[in-house]
C-alpha positions as CSV (number, residue, x, y, z in Angstrom):
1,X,33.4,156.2,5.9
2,X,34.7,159.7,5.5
3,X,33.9,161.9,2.9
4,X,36.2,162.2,-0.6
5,X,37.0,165.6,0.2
6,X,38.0,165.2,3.8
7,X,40.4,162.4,2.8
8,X,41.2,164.8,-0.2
9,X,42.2,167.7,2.8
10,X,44.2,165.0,4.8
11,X,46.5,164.2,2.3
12,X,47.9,168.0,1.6
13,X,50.7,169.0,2.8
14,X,49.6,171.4,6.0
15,X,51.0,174.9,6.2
16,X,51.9,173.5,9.9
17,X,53.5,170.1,10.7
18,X,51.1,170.1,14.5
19,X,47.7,170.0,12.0
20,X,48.9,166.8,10.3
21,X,45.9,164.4,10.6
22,X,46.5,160.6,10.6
23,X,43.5,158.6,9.1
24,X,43.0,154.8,8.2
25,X,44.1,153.5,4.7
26,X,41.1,151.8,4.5
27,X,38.2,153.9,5.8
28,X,39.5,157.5,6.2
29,X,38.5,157.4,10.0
30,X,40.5,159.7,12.1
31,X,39.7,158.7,15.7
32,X,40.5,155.1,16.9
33,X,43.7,155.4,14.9
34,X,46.4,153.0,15.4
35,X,50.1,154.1,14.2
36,X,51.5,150.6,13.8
37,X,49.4,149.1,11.7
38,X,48.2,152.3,9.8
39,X,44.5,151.7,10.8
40,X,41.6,152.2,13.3
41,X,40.2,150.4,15.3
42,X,37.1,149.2,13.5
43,X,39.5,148.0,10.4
44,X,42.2,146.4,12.7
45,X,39.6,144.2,14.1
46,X,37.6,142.8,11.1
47,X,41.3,142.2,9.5
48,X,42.8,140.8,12.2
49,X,39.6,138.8,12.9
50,X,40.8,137.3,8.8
51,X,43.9,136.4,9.7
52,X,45.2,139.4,7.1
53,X,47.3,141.2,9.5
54,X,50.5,139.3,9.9
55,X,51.8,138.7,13.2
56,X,48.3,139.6,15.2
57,X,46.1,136.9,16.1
58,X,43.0,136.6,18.2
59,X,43.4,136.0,21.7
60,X,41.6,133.8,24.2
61,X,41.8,132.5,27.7
């Protein structure tokens, strides 16, 4: 979980577009990021593990 203010920071407006930082909805995590779905890694699979993500399901084989 990141911290209030680093969410906070991510959110501004930067002074240049190349330091935009995208972080998950959920968690704030920058790394693991996923730009479809708006999440990382971590929060993509517990969701999708529910069945909350629409169209994703678990595979098997």
């Amino acid at each position: 979980m990141a911290k209030k203010s680093v969410q906070a920071r991510a959110e501004k407006k930067p002074k240049y577009s190349t330091r935009v930082v995208n972080r998950c909805w959920r968690c704030g995590r920058k790394h693991g990021y996923m730009r479809r779905f708006g999440l990382c890694r971590i929060c993509f699979r517990e969701l999708a593990s529910q069945g909350e993500i629409p169209g994703v399901k678990k595979s098997s084989w």
